[in-house]
C-alpha positions, 0 to 999 in steps of 0.5 A: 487632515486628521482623519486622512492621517488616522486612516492611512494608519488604520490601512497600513496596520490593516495591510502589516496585519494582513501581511504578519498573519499570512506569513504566520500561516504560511510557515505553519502550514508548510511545517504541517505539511512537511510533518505529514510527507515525514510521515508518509514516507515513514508508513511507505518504508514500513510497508515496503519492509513488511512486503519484503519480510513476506516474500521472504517468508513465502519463498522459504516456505515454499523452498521448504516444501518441494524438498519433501517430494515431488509434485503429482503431475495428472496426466491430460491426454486422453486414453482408453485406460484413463477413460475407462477409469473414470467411467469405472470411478463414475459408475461406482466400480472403483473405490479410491 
């Protein structure tokens, strides 16, 4: 009858053992993983804020220059002066 008692004893504190140490863990864990989703969120917000500031930065630059002047448009179409040009050019005739 003894070692029936001593036994249950061991199993119950075995089971409180088990039990302490889990939810031990749990709320170890959970404050982790809590910290680290802080974290990413923070890294997320940087990245966000970094992202904006150079697209903001890009687009005063390249507000600031197309005010210097206008953009050289190549014209595509075919001509006999356009042709006649570049055949000039390729020949070694026109310097630039």
């Amino acid at each position: 009858m003894m070692s029936a008692n001593i036994t249950l004893a061991i199993a119950i504190w075995l089971i409180a053992a088990f039990a302490t140490g889990s939810l031990l863990g749990l709320f170890v864990r959970s404050r982790q993983m809590a910290k680290s989703k802080r974290r990413i969120l923070e890294l997320e917000t940087e990245m966000v804020n970094n992202h904006a500031e150079i697209l903001r930065l890009h687009k005063s630059h390249s507000e600031q220059s197309n005010q210097g002047g206008k953009v050289p448009v190549i014209s595509l179409s075919k001509s006999d002066t356009a042709g006649a040009s570049g055949r000039a050019m390729a020949q070694g005739l026109l310097s630039i």
